[in-house]
C-alpha positions in Angstrom: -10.5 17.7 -28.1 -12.5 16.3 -24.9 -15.1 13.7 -24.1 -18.3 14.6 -24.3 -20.5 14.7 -20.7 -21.5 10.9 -21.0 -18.0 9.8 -20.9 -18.1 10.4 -16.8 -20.2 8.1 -14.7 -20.3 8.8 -10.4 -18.7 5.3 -9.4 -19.0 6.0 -5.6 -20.5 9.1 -3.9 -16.9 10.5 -4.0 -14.8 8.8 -7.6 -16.5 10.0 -10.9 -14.7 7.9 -13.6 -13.8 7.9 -16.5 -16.4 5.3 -18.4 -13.3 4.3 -20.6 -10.5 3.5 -18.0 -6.6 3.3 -18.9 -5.7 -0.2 -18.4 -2.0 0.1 -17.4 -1.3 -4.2 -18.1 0.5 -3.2 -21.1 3.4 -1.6 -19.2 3.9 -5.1 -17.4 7.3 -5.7 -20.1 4.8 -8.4 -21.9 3.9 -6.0 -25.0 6.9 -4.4 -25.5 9.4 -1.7 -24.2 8.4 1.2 -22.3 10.3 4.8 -22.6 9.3 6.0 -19.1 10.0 10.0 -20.2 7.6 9.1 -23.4 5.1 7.3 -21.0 4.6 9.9 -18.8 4.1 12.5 -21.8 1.6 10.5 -23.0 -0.4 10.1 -19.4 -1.1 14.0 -19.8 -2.4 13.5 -23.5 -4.9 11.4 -21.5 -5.6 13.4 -18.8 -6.1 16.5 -21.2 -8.3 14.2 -23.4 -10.8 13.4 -20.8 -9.0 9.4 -19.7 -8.6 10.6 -16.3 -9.2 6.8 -14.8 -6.1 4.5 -14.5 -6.0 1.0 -13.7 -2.8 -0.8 -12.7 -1.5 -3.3 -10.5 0.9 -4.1 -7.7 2.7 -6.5 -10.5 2.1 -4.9 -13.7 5.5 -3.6 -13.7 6.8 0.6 -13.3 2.8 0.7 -13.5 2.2 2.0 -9.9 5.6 3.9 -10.0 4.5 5.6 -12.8 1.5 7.1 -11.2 3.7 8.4 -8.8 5.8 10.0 -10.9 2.6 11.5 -13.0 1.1 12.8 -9.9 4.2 14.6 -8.9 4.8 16.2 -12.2 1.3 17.2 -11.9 1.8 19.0 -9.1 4.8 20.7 -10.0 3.7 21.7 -13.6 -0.1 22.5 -12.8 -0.9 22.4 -8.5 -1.8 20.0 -6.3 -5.9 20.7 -7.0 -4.7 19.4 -10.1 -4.4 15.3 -8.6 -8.3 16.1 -7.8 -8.8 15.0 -11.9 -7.0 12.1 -11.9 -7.9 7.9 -10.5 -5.7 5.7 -9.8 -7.2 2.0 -9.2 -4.6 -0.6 -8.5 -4.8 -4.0 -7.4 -3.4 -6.4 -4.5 -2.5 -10.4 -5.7 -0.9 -11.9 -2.7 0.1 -15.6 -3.0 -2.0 -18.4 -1.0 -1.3 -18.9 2.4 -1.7 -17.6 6.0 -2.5 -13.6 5.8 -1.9 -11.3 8.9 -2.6 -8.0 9.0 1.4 -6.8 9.0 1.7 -9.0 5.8 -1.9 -6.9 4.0 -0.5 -3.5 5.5 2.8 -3.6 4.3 1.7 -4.4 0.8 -0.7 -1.5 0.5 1.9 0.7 2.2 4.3 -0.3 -0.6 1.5 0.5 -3.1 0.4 3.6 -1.6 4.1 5.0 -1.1 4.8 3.4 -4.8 1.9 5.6 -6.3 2.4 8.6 -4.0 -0.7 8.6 -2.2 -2.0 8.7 1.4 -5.3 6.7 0.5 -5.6 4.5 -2.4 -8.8 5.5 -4.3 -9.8 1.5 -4.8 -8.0 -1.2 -4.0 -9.2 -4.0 -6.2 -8.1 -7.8 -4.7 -7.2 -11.2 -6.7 -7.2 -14.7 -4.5 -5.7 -17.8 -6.8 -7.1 -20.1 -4.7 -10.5 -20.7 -3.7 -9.4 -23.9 -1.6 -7.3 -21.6 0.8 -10.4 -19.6 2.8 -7.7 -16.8 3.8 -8.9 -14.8 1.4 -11.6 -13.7 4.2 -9.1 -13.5 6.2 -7.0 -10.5 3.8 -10.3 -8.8 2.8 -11.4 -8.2 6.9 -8.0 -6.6 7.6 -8.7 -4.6 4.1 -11.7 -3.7 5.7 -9.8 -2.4 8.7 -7.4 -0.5 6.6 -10.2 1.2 4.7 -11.8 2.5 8.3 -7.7 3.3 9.0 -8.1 5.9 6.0 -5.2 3.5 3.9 -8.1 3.0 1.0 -11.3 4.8 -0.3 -13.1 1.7 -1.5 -12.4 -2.1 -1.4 -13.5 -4.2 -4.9 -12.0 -7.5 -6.5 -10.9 -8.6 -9.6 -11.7 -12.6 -11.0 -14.0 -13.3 -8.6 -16.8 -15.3 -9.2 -20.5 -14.8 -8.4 -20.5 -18.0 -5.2 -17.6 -16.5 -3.6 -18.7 -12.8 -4.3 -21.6 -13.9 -2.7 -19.3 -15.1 0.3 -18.1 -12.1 1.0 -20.6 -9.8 1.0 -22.8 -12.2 3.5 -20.0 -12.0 5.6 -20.5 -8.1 6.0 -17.6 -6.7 3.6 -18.5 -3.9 1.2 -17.6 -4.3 -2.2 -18.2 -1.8 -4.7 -17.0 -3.6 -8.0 -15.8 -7.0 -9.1 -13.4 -6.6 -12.3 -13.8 -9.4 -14.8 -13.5 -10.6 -18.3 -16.0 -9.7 -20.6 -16.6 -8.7 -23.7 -18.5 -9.6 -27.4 -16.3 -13.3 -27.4 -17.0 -13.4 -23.1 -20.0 -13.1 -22.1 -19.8 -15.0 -18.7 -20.9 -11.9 -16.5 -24.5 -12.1 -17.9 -25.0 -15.7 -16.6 -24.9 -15.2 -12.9 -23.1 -12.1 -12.2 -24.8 -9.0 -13.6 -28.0 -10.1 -12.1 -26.1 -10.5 -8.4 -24.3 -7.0 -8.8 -27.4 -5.5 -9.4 -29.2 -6.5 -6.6 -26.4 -5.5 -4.3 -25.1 -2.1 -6.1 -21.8 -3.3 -7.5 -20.5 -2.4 -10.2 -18.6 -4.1 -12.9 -15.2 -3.4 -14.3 -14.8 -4.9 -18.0 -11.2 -6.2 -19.2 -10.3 -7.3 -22.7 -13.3 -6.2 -24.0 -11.3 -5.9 -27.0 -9.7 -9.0 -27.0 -6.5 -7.9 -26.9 -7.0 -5.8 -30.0 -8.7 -8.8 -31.7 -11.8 -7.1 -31.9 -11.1 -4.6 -34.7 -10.4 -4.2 -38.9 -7.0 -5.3 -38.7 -8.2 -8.9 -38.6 -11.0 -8.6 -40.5 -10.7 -11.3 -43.7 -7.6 -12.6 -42.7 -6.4 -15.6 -42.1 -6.2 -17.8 -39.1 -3.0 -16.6 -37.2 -0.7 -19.0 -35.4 1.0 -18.6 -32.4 4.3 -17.2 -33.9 2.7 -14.5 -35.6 0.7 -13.1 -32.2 2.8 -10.5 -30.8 1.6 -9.6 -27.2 0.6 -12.0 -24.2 -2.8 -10.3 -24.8 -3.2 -11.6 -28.1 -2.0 -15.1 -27.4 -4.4 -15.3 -24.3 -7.5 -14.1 -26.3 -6.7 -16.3 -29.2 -6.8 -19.2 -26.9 -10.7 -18.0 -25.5 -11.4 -17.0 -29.7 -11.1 -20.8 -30.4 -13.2 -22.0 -27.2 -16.2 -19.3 -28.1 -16.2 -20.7 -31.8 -13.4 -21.0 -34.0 -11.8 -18.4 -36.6 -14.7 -18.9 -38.9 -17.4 -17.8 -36.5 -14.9 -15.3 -35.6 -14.5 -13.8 -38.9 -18.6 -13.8 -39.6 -18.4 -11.3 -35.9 -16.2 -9.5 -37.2 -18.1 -8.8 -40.7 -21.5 -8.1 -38.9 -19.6 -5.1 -36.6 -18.0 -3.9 -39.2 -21.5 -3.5 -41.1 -22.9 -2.2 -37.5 -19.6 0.4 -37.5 -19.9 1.8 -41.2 -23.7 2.4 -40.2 -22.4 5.2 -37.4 -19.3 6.5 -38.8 -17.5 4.6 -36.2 -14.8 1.4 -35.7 -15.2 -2.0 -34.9 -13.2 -1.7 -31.7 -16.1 1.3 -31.0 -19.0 -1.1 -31.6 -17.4 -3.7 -28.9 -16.7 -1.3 -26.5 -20.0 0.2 -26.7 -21.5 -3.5 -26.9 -20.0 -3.3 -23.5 -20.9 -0.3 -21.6 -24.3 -0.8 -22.4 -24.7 -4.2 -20.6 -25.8 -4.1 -16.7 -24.2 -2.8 -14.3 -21.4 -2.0 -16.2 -19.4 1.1 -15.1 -16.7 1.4 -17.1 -14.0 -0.8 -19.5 -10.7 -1.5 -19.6 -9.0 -0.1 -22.7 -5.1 -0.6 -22.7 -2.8 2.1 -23.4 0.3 0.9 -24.6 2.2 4.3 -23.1 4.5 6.3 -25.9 4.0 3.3 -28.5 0.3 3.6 -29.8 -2.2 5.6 -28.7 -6.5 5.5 -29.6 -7.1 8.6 -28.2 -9.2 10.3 -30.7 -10.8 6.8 -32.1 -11.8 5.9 -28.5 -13.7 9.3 -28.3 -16.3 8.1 -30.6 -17.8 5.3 -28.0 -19.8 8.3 -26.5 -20.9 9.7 -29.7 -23.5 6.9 -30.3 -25.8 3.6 -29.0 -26.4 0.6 -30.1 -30.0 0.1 -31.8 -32.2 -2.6 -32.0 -31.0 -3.4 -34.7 -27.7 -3.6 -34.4 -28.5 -5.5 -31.3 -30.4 -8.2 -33.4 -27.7 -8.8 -36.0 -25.1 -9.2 -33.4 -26.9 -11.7 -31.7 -27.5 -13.9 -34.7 -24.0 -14.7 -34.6 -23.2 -14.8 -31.0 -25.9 -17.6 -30.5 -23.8 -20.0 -32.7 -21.1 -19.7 -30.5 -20.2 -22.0 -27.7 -21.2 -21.7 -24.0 -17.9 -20.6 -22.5 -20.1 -20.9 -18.8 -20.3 -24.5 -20.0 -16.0 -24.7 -20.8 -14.7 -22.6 -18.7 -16.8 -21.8 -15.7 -18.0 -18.4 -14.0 -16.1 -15.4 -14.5 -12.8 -16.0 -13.6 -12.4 -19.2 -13.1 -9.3 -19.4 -16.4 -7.0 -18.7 -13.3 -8.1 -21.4 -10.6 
């Protein structure tokens, strides 16, 4: 089995991605334990599938050292024109403080050696601290790297739409901000979408699931505590479930998707990750692959077997409008971390 044509979408004039992207958080030791020889079978089930995308981080763990391993097995089992298939995005989250270029060099040399690369393909950067202007200061040497040859492309991750706006009108090109959003989130739509579009960048979706929220296996049940959620993921999205609306409104989502899912065959955890993909500027979404423990790789396929209607559209949106204004609680995108 392989994805169908619309599963690819040209990112930059030299990545074409895989519009469902491998998010590699799971691996972090958060949501349970890894079998690295399991793991890396499972990264060519992927690959053979059609999920050619990863997305990892400098702190998510073995993540990077498992794309090193992957692309060396790759080479030795199928040739090195073999890598040409595969993305690797990973991400740089330096602490606050002064940055020099030896301190931003020797942590992309770390990742790059890490994930056996000469050139990262994207290098997607995180600043905690608004406060502290040095994040300028790390995305100019970046900058420098990238014209070095050390990255394809620069992006961020959490960023919000005033300090995206920062850095691109001081002359650094971004090519995608990764953020939250999803059925629950819907932050990007407020400011950012609109910003991205008018300066071709792109969009990077995590938890679009909710951590596995959005799907039948909590359809009509009850309210779980915090005891019974078994992953950081869950425990993080529960948190956002109760400021969006409450269990209750939660449940009524639910319900509508899974009438929306019935009506094409599909999942609810297809209906939100299509809900997604459609919005603007939206290239691809993070789905996690918990590596060697679970696997959606056939269920995931049937995103790019249908589109949302009108309809379905309408019926969604009756419920999402009684839910709260998480711009209004929480801030831009990003802003849960600052």
């Amino acid at each position: 089995m392989k994805l169908t044509d619309s599963s690819r979408f040209q990112f930059t004039e030299d990545l074409n991605i895989c519009r469902i992207l491998n998010g590699m958080w799971q691996v972090s030791g958060a949501h349970g334990r890894i079998n690295p020889t399991v793991a890396l079978e499972s990264m060519f089930k992927y690959l053979d599938a059609g999920y050619t995308t990863w997305d990892l981080a400098d702190h998510y763990g073995p993540a990077e050292d498992f794309i090193g391993e992957f692309r060396r097995q790759l080479i030795s089992t199928r040739g090195q024109e073999a890598l040409s298939q595969v993305q690797a995005f990973t991400k740089w989250v330096p602490r606050p403080g002064k940055i020099t270029k030896a301190l931003v060099e020797k942590n992309i040399d770390i990742s790059r050696q890490r994930m056996g690369v000469d050139c990262l393909d994207l290098l997607q950067f995180h600043w905690w601290d608004y406060r502290d202007q040095n994040y300028l200061d790390a995305l100019n040497y970046l900058a420098q790297l990238q014209t070095e040859g050390k990255i394809k492309h620069l992006a961020l991750t959490n960023f919000d739409t005033q300090h995206l706006k920062i850095i691109v009108e001081n002359g650094i090109k971004i090519v995608s901000n990764q953020v939250q959003f999803s059925l629950v989130d819907r932050r990007p739509l407020a400011q950012m979408t609109e910003f991205c579009q008018d300066h071709n960048i792109k969009l990077l979706p995590y938890g679009v699931l909710c951590g596995g929220f959005l799907s039948e296996k909590y359809l009509g049940k009850p309210e779980p505590n915090g005891f019974n959620l078994e992953t950081v993921s869950l425990k993080k999205y529960k948190n956002m479930i109760n400021a969006w609306g409450g269990w209750n409104l939660f449940q009524t989502l639910l319900k509508t998707l899974n009438v929306i899912a019935q009506k094409h065959q599909v999942t609810i955890p297809n209906i939100a990750v299509r809900y997604i993909l459609e919005q603007p500027t939206v290239a691809g979404a993070m789905v996690g692959t918990r590596l060697g423990l679970s696997d959606h790789i056939k269920d995931n396929a049937k995103v790019f077997e249908f589109s949302l209607d009108s309809e379905d559209y309408q019926n969604i949106n009756s419920v999402l409008f009684q839910s709260q204004d998480l711009m209004e609680i929480i801030g831009d995108c990003g802003d849960e971390y600052r």
